[in-house]
VORONU-188070 format. One line per field, with one value per residue: residue in three letters; x, y, z of N, C-alpha, C in turn; residue number from 1; chain. Coordinates in pm, 1 decimal. Layout:
N
r c(ALA ...)
n.east c(X ...)
n.north c(Y ...)
n.up c(Z ...)
ca.east c(X ...)
ca.north c(Y ...)
ca.up c(Z ...)
c.east c(X ...)
c.north c(Y ...)
c.up c(Z ...)
k c(NUM ...)
c c(A ...)
END
This chain:
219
r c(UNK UNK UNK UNK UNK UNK UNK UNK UNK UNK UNK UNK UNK UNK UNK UNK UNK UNK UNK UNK UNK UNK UNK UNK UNK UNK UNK UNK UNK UNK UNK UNK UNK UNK UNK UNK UNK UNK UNK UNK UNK UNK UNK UNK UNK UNK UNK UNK UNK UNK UNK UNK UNK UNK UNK UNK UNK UNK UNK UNK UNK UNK UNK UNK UNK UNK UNK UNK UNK UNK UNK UNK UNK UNK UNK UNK UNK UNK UNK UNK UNK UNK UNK UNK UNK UNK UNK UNK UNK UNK UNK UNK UNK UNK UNK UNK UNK UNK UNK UNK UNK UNK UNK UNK UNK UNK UNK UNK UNK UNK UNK UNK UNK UNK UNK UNK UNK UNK UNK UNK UNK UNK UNK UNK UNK UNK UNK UNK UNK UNK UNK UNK UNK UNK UNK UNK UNK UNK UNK UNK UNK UNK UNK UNK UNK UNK UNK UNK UNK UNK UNK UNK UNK UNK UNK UNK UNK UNK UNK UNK UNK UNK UNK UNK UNK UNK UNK UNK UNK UNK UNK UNK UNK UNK UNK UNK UNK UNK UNK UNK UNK UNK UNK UNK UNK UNK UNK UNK UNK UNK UNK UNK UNK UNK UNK UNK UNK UNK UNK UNK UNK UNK UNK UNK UNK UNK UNK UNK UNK UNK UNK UNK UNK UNK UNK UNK UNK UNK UNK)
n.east c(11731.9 11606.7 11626.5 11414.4 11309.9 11150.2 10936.0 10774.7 10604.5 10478.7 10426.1 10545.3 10768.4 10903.4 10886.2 10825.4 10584.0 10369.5 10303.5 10196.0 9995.6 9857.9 9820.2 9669.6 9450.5 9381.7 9282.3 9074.6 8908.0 8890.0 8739.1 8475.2 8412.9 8479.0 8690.4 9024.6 9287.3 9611.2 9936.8 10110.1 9907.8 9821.3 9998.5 9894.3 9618.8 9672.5 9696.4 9528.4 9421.7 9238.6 8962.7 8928.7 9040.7 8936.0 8722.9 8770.5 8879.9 8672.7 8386.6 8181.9 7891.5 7938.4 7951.1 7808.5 7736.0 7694.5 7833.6 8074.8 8162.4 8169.9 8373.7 8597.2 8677.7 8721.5 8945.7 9094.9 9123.8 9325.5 9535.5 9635.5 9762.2 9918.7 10054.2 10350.3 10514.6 10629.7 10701.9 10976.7 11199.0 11320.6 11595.5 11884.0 11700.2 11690.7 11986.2 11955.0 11738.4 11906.3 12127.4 11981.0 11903.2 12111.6 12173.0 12047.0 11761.3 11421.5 11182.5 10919.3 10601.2 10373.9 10069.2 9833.7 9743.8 9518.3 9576.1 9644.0 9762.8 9963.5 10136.4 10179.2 10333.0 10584.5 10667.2 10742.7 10948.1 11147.3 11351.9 11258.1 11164.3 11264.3 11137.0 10999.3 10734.1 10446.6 10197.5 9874.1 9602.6 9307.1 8963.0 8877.9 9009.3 9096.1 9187.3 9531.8 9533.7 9446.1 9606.5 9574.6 9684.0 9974.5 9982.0 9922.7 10189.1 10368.8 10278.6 10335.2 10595.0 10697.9 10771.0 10795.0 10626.2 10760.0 11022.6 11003.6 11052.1 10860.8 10849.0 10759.3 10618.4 10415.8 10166.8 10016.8 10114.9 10293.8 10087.0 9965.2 10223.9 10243.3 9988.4 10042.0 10213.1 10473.3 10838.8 10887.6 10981.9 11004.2 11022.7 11202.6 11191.0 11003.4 10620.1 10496.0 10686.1 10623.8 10471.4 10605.5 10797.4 10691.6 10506.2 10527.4 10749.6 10966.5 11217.1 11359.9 11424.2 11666.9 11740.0 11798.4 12066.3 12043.4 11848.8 12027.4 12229.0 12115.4 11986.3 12203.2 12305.1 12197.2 12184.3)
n.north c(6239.7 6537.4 6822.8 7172.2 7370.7 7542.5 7542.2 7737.9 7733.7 7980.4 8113.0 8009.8 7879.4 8052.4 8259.9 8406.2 8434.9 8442.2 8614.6 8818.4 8767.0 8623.0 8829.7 9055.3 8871.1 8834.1 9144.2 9152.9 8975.5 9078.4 9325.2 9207.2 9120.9 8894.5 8581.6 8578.5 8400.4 8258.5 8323.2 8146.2 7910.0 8009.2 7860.3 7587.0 7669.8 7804.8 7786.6 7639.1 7836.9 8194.1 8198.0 7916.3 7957.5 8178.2 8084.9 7881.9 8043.7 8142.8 8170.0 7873.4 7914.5 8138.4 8137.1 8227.2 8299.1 8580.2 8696.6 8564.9 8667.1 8969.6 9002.1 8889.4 9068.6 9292.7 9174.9 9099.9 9422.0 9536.7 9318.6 9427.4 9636.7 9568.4 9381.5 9356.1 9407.1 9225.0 9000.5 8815.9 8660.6 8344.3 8264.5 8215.7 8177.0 8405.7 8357.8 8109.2 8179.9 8378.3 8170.2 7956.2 8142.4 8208.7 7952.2 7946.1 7853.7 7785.3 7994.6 8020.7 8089.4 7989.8 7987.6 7928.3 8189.7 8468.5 8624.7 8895.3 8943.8 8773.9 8841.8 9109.1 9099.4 8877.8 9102.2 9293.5 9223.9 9038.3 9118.2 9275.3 9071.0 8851.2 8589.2 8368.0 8336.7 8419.1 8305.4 8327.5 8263.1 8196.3 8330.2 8124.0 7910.2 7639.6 7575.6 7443.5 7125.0 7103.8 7041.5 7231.8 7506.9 7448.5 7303.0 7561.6 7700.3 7556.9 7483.8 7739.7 7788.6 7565.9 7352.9 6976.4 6809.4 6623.0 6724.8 6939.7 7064.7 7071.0 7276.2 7310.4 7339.4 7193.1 6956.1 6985.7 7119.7 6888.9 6728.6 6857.1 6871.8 6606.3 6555.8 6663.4 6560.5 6617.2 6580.7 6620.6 6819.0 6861.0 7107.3 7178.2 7429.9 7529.8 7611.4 7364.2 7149.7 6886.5 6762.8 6844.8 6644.3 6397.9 6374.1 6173.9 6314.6 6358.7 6448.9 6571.8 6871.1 7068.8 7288.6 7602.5 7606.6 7344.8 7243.1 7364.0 7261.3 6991.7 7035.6 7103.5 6901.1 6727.9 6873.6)
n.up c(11122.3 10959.9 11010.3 10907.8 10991.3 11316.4 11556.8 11786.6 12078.2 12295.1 12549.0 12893.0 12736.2 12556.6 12714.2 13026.6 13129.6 13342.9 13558.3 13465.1 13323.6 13546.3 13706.0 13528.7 13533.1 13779.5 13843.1 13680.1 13805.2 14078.3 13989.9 13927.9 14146.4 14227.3 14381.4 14400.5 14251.2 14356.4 14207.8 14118.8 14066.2 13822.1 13636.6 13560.4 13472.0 13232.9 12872.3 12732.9 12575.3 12562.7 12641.9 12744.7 12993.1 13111.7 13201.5 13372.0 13574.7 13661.1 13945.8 13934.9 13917.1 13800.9 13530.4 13304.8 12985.3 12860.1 13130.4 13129.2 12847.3 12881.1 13119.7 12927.3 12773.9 12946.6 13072.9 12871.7 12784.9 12961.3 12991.8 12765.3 12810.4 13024.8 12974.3 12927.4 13193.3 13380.4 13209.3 13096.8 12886.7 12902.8 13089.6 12864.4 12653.1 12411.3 12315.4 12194.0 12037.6 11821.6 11781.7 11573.8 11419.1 11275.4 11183.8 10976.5 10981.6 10949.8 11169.3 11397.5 11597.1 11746.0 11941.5 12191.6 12290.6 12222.9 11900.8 11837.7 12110.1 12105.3 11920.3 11982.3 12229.1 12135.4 11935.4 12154.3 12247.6 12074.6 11840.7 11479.9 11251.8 11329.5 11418.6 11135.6 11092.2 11325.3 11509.3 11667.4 11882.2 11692.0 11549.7 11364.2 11357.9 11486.8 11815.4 11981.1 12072.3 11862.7 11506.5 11295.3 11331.7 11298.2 11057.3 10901.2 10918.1 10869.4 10607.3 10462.5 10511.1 10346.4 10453.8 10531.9 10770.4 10935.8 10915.0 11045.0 11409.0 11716.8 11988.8 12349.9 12644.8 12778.9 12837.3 12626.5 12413.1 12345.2 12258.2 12012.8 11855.0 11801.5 11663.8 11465.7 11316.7 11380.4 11515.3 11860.3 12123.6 12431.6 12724.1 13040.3 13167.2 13211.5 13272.8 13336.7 13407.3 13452.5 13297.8 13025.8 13073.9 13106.1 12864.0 12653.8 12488.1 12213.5 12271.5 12535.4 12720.8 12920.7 12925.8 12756.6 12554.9 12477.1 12268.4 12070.6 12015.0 12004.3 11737.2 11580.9 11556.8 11388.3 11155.3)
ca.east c(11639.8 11726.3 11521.6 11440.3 11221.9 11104.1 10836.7 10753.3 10505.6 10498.5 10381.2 10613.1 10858.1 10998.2 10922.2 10774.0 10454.4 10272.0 10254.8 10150.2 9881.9 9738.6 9821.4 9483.9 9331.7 9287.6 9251.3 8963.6 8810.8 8826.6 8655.0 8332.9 8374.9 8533.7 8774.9 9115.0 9381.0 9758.6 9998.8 10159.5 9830.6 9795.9 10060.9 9806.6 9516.0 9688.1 9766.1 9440.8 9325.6 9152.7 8840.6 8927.3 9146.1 8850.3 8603.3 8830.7 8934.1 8588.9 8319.0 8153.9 7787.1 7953.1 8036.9 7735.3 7814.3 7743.4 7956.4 8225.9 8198.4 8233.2 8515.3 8695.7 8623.6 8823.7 9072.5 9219.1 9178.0 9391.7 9666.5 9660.4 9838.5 10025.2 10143.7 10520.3 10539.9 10762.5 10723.5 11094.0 11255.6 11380.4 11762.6 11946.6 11682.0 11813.1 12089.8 11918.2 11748.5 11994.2 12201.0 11882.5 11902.7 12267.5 12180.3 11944.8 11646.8 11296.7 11159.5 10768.2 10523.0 10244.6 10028.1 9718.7 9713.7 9476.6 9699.8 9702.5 9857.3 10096.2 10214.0 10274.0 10434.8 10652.0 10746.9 10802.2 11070.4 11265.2 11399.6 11162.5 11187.4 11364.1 11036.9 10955.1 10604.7 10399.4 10065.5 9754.1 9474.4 9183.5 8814.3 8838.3 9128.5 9104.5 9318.9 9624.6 9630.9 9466.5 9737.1 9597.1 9809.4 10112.0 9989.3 9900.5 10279.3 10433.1 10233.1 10421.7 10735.5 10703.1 10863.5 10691.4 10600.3 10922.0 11183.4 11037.0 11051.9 10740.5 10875.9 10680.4 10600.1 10305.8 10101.4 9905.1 10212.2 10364.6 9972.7 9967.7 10336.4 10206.4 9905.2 10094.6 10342.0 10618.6 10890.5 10872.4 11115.1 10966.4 11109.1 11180.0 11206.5 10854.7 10551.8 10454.6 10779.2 10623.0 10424.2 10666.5 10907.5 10593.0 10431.8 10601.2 10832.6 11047.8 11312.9 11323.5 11581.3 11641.3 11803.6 11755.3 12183.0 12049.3 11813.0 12093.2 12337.7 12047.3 11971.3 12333.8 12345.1 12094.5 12208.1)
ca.north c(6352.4 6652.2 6960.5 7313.0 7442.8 7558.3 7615.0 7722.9 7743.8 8082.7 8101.2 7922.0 7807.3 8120.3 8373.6 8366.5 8557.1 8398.3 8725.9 8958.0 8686.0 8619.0 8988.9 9133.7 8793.0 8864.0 9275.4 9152.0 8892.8 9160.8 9382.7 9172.8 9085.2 8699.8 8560.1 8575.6 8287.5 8254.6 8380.6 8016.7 7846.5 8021.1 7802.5 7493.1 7727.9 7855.3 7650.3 7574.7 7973.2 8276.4 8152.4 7868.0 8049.3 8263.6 7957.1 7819.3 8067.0 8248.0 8053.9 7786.3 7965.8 8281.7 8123.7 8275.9 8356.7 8694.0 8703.8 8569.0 8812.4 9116.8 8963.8 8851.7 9206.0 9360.3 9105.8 9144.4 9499.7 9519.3 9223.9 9445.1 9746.9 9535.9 9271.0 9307.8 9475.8 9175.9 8936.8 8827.6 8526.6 8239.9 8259.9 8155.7 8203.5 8523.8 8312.9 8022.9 8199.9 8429.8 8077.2 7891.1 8185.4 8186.9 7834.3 7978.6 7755.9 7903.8 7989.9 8052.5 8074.1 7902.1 7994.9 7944.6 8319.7 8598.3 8630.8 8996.2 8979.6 8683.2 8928.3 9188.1 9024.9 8909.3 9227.0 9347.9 9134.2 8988.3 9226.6 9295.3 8946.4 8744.2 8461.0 8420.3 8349.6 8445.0 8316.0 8272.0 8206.6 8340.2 8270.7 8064.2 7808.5 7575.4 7589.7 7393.1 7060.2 7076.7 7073.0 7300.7 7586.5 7409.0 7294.6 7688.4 7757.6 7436.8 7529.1 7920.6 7735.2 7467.0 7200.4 6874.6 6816.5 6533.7 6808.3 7035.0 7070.7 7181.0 7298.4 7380.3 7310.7 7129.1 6837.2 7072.3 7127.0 6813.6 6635.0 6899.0 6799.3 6463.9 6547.1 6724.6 6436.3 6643.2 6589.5 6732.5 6900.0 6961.0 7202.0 7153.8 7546.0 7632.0 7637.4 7215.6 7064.3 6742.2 6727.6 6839.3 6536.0 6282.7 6355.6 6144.7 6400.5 6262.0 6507.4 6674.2 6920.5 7169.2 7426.4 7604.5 7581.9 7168.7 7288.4 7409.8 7104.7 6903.2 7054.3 7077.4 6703.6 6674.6 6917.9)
ca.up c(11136.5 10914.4 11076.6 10874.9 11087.6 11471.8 11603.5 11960.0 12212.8 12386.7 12712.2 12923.1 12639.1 12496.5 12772.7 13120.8 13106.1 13423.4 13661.1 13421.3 13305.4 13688.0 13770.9 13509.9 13556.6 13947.0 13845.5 13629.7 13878.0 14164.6 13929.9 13914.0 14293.3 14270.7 14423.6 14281.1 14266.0 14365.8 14066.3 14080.9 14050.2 13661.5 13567.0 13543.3 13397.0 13093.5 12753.6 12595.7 12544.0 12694.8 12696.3 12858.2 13113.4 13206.3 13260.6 13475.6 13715.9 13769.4 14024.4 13854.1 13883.2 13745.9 13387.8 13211.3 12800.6 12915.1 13202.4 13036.9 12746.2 12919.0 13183.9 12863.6 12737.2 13019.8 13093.9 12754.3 12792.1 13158.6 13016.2 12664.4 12834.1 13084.3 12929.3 12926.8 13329.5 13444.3 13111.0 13008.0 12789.2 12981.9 13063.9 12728.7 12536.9 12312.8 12253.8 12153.2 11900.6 11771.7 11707.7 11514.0 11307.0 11231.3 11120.7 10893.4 11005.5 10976.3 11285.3 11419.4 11717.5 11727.2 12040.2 12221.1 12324.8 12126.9 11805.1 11888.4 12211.4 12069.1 11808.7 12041.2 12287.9 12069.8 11897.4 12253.2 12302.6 11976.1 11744.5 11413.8 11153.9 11419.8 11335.8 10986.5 11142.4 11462.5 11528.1 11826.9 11866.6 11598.1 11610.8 11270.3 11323.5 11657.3 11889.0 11983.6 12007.4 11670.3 11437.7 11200.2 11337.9 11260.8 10913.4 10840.6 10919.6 10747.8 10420.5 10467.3 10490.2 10214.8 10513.4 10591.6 10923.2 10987.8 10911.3 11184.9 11539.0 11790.6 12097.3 12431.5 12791.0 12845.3 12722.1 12505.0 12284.3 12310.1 12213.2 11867.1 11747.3 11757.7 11567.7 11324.9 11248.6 11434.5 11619.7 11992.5 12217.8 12599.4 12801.4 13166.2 13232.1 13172.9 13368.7 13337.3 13355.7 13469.9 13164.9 12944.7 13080.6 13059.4 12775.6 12509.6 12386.5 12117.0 12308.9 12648.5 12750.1 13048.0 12878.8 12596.7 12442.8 12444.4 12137.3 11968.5 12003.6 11929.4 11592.0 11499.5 11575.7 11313.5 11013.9)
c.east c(11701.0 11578.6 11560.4 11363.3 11199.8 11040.9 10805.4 10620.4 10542.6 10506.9 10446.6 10712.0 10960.3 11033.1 10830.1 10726.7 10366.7 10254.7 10198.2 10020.7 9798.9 9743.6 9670.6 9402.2 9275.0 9265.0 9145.9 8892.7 8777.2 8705.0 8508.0 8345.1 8392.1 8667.7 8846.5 9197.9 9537.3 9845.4 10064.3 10062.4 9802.1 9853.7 9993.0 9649.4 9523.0 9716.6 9668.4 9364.2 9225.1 9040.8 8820.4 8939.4 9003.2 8713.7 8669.2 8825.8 8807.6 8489.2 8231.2 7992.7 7820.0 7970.1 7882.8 7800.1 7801.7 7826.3 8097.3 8285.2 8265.2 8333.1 8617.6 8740.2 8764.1 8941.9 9167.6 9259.4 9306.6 9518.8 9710.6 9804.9 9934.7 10073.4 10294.8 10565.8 10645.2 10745.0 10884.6 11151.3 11328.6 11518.2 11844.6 11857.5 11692.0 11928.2 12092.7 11881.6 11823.1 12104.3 12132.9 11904.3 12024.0 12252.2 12084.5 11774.1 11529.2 11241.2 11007.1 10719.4 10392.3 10166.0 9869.2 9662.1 9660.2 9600.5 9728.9 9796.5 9981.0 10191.5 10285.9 10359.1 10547.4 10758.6 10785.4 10939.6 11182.3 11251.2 11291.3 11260.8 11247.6 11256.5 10976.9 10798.2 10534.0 10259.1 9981.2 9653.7 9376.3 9046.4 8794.2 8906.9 9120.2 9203.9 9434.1 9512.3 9561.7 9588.5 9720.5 9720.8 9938.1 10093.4 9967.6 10098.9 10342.8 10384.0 10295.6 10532.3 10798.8 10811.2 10753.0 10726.6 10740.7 11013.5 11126.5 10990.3 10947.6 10868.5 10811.2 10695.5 10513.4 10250.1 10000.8 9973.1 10254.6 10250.8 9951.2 10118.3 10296.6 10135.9 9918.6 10191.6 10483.9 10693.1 10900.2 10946.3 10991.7 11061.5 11081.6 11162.0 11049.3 10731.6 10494.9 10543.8 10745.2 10499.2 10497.8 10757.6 10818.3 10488.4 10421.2 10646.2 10920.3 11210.8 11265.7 11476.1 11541.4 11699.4 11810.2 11887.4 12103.3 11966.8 11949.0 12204.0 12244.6 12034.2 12097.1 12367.6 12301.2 12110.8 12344.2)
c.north c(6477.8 6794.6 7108.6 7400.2 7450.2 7578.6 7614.3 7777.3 7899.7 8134.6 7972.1 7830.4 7939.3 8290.7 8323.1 8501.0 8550.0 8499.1 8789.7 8895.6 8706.1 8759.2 9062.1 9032.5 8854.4 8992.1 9231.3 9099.7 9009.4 9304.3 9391.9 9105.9 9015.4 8734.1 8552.4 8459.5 8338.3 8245.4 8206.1 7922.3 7858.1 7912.4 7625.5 7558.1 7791.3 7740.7 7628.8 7771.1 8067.7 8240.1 8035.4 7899.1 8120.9 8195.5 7903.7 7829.4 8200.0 8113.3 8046.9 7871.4 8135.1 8281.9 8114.3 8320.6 8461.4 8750.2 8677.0 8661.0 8918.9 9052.9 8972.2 9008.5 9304.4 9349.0 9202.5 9285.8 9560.6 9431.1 9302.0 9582.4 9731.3 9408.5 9222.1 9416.4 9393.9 9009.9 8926.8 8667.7 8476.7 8269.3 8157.9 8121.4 8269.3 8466.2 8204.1 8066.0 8279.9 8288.7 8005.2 8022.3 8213.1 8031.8 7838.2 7888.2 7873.1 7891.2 8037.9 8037.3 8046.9 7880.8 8009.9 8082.9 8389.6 8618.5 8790.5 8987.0 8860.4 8783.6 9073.5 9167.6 9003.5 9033.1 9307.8 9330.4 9062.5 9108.0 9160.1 9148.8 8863.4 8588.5 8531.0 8409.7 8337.7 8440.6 8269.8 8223.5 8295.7 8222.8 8164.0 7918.4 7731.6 7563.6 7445.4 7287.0 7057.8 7128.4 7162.2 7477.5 7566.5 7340.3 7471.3 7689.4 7678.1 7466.4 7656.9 7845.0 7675.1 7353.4 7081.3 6880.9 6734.8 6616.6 6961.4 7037.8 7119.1 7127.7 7386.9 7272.1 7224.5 7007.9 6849.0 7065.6 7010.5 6675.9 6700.5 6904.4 6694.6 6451.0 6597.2 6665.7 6509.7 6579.8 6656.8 6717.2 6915.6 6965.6 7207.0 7286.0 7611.8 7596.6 7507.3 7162.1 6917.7 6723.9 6734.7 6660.3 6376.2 6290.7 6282.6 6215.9 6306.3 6327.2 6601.7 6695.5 7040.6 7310.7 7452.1 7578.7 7385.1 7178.0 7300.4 7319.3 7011.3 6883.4 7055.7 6949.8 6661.8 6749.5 6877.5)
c.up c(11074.7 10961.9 11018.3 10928.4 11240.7 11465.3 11732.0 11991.6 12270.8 12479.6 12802.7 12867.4 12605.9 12645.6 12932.4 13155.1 13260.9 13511.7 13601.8 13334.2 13398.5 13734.0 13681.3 13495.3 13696.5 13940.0 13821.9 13762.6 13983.3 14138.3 13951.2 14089.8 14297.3 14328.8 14348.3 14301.5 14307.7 14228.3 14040.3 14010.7 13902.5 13600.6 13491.1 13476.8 13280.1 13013.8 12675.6 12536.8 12664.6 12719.6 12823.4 13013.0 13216.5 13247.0 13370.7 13623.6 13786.1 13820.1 13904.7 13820.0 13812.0 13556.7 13283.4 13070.4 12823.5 13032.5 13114.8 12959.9 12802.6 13036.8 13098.9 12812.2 12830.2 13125.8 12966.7 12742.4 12885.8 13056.3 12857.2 12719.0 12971.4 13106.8 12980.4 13067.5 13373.8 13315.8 13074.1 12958.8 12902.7 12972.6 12951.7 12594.7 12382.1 12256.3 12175.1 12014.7 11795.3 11712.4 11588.0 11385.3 11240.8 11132.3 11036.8 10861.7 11022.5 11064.6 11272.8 11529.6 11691.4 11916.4 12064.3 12227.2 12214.9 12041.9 11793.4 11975.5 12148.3 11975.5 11896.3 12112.7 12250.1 12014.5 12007.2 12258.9 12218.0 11856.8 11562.4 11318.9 11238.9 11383.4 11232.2 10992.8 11263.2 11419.5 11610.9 11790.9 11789.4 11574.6 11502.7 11269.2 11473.9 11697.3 11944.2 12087.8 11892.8 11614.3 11326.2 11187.4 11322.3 11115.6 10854.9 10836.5 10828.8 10604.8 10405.1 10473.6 10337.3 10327.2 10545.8 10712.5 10961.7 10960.2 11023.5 11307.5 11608.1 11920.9 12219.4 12563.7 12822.6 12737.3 12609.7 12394.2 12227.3 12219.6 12040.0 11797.5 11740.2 11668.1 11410.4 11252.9 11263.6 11511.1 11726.9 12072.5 12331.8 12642.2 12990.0 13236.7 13239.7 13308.7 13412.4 13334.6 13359.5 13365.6 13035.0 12975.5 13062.7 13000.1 12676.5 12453.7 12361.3 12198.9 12456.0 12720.6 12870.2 13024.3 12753.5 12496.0 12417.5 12277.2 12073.5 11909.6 11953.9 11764.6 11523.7 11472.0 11397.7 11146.5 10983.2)
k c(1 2 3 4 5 6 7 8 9 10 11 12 13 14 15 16 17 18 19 20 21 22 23 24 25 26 27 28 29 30 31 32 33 34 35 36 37 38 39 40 41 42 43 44 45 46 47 48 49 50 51 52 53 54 55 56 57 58 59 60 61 62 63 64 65 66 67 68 69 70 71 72 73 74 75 76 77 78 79 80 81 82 83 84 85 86 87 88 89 90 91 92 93 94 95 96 97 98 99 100 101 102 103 104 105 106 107 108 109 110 111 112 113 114 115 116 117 118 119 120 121 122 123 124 125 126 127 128 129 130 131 132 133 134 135 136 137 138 139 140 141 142 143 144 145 146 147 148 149 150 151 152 153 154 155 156 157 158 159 160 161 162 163 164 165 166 167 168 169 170 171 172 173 174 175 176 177 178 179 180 181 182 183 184 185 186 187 188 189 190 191 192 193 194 195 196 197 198 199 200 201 202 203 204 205 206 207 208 209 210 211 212 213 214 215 216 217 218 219)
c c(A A A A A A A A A A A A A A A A A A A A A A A A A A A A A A A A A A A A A A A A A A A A A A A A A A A A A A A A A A A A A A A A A A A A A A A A A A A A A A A A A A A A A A A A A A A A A A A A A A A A A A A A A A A A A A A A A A A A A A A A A A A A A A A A A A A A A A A A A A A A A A A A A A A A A A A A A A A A A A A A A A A A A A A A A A A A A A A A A A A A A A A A A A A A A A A A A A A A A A A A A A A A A A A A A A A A A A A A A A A)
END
């Protein structure tokens, strides 16, 4: 296996977003007068996108296309300006990728989340060029597990899919490296570990230095 590329998952892979997710999901829901959920419980309602997310967790007779709209409307506004309140990178992540790029491997994000908020997020939190590409969800490209978000990045690279890595949490990620003829890394630290560990990942590790021994294994 000779690997020139990463690519990760965001939500629950590179950072641990889940309070400040269910924190303006349940602002929004109390908004329109629903019930709200337990901040743990997000961790099984995120992964395929906001839309989904907000079908999910409002009552079932509430999931009008206009309801939704305007919920989604002032979710995203609410999680746009408090995003990064208690958002921070998994312990040893920073070091993880600060080594990947020492090893001059091209790096990327590839996330369900609004490709706004993925981008900011991001730039919250890793210093400016740290991935040579960051991208979410956009109304033209389907969302993860199609693999076209990981062929958009692989064609920006110039790597075939067998020389790079998807890495993520859940069986969302670990079902679009498959479809993309990757190899896949799940991660036990994230918000699905028992999907990451029985999904068929080609690799499953509990810490992020195991990435880095892995890929050295391999160049």
């Amino acid at each position: 296996m000779k690997i020139k590329a990463v690519i990760f998952d965001l939500d629950g892979t590179l950072l641990n977003t889940i309070k400040d997710i269910a924190d303006s999901a349940n602002f929004t829901l109390k908004k329109f007068g629903y019930p709200t959920h337990p901040v743990d419980s997000y961790r099984y309602f995120v992964g395929n996108g906001v839309d989904n997310l907000i079908k999910v967790i409002l009552p079932e007779e509430a999931r009008s296309p206009e309801t939704m709209l305007s919920f989604k409307k002032i979710y995203l506004e609410r999680y746009g300006t408090h995003s990064m309140e208690t958002t921070r990178p998994y312990d040893g992540v920073p070091e993880m990728i600060a080594e990947l790029k020492n090893m001059r491997l091209k790096l990327a994000v590839a996330s369900n989340k609004p490709d706004a908020a993925t981008k900011s997020t991001i730039s919250d939190t890793f210093a400016e060029e740290t991935f040579n590409v960051v991208l979410g969800g956009r109304s033209d490209v389907p969302l993860k597990p199609d693999p076209t978000i990981v062929h958009n990045i692989l064609g920006e690279f110039g790597v075939p899919p067998a020389e790079a890595l998807f890495v993520g949490d859940t069986s969302v990620d670990l079902e679009t490296a498959k479809n993309a003829g990757c190899p896949s890394v799940g991660v036990l630290w994230g918000f699905r570990p028992e999907e990451a560990a029985n999904s068929g990942a080609d690799f499953v590790i509990a810490h992020p230095f195991e990435l880095t021994e892995l890929i050295r294994r391999a160049l």
